[in-house]
LOLOKOL-610320 format. One line per field, with one value per residue (C-alpha): chain; x, y, z; residue number from 1. Coordinates in steps of 0.02 Angstrom, whole numbers, plus 50000, padded with zeros to 5 digits. Each point is the difference from the previous one (the first is absolute). Layout:
N
c <- (A  ...)
px <- (X  ...)
py <- (Y  ...)
pz <- (Z  ...)
k <- (NUM  ...)
***
This chain:
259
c <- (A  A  A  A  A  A  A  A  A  A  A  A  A  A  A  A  A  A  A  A  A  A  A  A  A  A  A  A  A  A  A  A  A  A  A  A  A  A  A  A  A  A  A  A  A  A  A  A  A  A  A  A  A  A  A  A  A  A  A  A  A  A  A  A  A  A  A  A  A  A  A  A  A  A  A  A  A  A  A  A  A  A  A  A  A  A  A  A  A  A  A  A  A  A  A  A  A  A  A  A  A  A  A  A  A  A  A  A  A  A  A  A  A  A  A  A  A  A  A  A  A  A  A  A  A  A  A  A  A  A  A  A  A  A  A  A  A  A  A  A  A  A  A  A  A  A  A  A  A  A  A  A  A  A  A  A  A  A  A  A  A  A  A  A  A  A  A  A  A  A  A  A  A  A  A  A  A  A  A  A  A  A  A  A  A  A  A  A  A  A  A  A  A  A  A  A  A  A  A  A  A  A  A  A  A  A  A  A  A  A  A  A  A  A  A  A  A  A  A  A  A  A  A  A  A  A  A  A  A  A  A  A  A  A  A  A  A  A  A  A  A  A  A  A  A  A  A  A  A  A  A  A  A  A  A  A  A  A  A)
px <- (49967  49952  49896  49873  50013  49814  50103  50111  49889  50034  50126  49938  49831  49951  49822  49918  49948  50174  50006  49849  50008  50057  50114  50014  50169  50156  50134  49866  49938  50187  50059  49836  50076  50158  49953  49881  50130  50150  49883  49953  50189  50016  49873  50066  50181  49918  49904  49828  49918  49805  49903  50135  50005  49811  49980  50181  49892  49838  50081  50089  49847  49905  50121  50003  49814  50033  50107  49919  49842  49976  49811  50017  50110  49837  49964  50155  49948  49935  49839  49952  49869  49832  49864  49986  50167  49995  49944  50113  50145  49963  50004  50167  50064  49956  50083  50139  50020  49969  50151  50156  50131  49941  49975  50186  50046  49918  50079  50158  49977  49933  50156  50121  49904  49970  50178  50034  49860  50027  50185  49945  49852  50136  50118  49825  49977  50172  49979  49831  50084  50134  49904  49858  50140  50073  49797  50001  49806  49973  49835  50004  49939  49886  49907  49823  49855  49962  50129  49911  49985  50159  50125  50169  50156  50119  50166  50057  50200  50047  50146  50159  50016  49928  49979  49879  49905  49967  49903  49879  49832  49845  49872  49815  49862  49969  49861  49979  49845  49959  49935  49965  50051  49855  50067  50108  49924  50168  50008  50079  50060  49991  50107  49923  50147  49942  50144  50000  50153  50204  50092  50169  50032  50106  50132  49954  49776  49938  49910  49888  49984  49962  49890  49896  49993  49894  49890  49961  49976  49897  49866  49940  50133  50024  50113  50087  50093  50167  50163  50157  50096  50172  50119  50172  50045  49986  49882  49858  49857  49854  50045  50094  49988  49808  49935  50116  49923  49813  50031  50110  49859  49879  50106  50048  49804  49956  50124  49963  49833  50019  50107)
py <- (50146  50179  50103  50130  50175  49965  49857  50131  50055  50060  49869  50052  49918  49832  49960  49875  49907  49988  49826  50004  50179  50038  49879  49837  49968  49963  50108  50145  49975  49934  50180  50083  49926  50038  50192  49999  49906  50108  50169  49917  49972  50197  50032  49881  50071  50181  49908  50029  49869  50041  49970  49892  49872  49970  49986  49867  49894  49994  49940  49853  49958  49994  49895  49860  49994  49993  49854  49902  50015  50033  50014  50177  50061  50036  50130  50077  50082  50176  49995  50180  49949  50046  49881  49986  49959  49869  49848  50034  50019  49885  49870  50077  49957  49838  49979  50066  49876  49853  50048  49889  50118  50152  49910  49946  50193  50048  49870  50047  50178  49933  49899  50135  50144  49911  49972  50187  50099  49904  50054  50171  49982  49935  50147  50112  49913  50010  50190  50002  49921  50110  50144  49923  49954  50182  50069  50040  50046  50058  50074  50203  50008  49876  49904  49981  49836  50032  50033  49946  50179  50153  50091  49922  50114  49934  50039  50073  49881  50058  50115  49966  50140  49913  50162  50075  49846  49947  50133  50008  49921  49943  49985  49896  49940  49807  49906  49813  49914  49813  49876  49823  49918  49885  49844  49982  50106  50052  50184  50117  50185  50145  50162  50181  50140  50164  50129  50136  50108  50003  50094  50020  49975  50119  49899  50064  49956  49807  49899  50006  50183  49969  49871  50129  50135  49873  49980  50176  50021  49837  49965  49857  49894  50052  49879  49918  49869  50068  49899  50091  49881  50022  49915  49998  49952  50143  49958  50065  50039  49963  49845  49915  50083  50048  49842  49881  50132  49960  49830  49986  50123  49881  49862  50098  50054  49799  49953  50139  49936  49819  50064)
pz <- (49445  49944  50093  49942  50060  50074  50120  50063  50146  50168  50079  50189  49970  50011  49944  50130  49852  49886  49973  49912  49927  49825  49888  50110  49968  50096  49938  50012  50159  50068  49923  50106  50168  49993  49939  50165  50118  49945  50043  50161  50046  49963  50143  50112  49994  50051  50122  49932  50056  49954  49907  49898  50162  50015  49772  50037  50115  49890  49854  50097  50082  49813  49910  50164  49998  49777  50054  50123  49902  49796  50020  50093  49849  49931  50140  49947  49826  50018  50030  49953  49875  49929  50039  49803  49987  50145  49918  49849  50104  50114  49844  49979  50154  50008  49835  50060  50151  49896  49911  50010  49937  50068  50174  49992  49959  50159  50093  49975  50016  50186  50021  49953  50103  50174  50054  49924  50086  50150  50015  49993  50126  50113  49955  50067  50154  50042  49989  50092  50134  50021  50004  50143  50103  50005  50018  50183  50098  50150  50071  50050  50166  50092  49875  50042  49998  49841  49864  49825  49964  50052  49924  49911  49998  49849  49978  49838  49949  49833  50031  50075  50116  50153  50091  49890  49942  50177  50021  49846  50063  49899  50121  49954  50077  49999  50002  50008  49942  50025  49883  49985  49826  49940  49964  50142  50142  50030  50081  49883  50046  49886  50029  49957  50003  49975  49988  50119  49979  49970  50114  50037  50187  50104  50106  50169  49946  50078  49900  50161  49939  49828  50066  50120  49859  49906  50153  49994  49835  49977  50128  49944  50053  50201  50025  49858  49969  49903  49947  49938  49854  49942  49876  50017  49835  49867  49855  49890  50107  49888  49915  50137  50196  49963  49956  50114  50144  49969  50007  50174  50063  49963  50059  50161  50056  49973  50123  50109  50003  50061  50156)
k <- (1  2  3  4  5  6  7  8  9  10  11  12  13  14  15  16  17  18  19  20  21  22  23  24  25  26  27  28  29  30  31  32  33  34  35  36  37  38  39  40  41  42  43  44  45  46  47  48  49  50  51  52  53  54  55  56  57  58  59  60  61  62  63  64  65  66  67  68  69  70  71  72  73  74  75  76  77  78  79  80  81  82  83  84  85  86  87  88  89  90  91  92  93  94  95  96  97  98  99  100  101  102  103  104  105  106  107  108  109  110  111  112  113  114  115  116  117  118  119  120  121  122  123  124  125  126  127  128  129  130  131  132  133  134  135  136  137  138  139  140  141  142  143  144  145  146  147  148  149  150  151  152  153  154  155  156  157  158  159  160  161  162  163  164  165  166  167  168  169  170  171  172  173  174  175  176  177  178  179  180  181  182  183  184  185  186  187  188  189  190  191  192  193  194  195  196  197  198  199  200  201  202  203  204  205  206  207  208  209  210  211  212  213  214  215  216  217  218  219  220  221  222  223  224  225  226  227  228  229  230  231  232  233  234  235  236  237  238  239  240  241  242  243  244  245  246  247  248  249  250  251  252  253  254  255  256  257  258  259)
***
């Protein structure tokens, strides 16, 4: 199949609604994978793991729930319509569903893409969990009764010259808000980072040091809680250490929390 010059878009992107965007065809949309999959492998090999992980594991969880049920596939056309153009569309749609041929197309595009995508979301979480397990966090100094809100010190892995990268330091301050989710009045926790500074830390200065300058300068927080984390593995920091680090922060302050 030929493709028009207009079908040669960006191959990093994914729409969330691709199986239903544009020409509904399988060749097209099998050629629109593998394009996406094969720039995804690119980021994986650097070991980029964001935002390319968390885009991996919405697309997998879309086509199961296209799957299991053909009724949502109607939630799955953009929906970024005029209300003039609602009804008419929404005739469309359902049109479009009723369908035979062009439900069979979709089908198989469904077929073909779960075991696909769901190779590389194992190829991401495979590289998530290589990086957590080399995370290390430790608190700086004695950690107080109440630690939802402190200080973070993160340290900077993407150079091989462990001397000098252990000693580049982003420091932020955390906060950690609680919510309960509606439907399942299950406790949720939401993490605020504010960044404070980057710094690059003299051999013979504490983080106890760094951790009392902050004191001084802030005195809002008397007696903070403040957690140093480290990677041993060198990687980018903003789509891979960064991200990972919220999370196990999160993670870390839940279980601190229960002791």
């Amino acid at each position: 199949m030929k493709l028009s010059n207009s079908s040669n878009k960006k191959t990093n992107y994914l729409s969330p609604d691709w199986i239903t965007q544009g020409l509904i065809d399988f060749e097209y949309k099998k050629y629109m994978l593998l394009a996406y999959l094969q720039y995804t492998k690119k980021q994986f090999d650097e070991v980029k793991l964001y935002p390319t992980f968390s885009e991996l594991l919405f697309h997998y969880n879309n086509l199961l729930q296209i799957k299991e049920n053909k009724q949502l596939l109607s939630d799955k056309f953009p929906k970024k319509l005029s209300k003039a153009d609602f009804e008419k569309l929404k005739l469309t749609y359902t049109s479009i569903l009723k369908d035979d041929d062009m439900m069979q197309e979709i089908e198989s595009v469904v077929e073909f893409a779960l075991p696909k995508i769901n190779a590389s979301v194992n190829e991401g979480k495979q590289i998530y969990d290589w990086i957590n397990q080399h995370l290390e966090i430790v608190p700086v100094g004695i950690t107080p009764i109440y630690f939802r809100e402190g200080y973070l010190f993160l340290g900077v892995n993407e150079n091989q010259n462990k001397e000098k990268l252990n000693n580049i330091v982003q420091i932020y301050k955390y906060k950690i808000t609680l919510f309960e989710k509606t439907d399942t009045k299950e406790i949720l926790r939401g993490l605020n980072l504010q960044h404070i500074d980057t710094l690059l830390k003299s051999k013979f200065e504490t983080y106890e040091n760094l951790k009392i300058n902050l004191i001084r300068n802030n005195r809002n927080l008397p007696n903070p809680a403040t957690f140093l984390m480290q990677s041993s593995v060198v990687c980018s920091f903003e789509n891979s250490i960064f991200p990972i680090a919220k999370r196990r922060l999160v993670e870390y302050l839940a279980v601190l929390e229960k002791r």
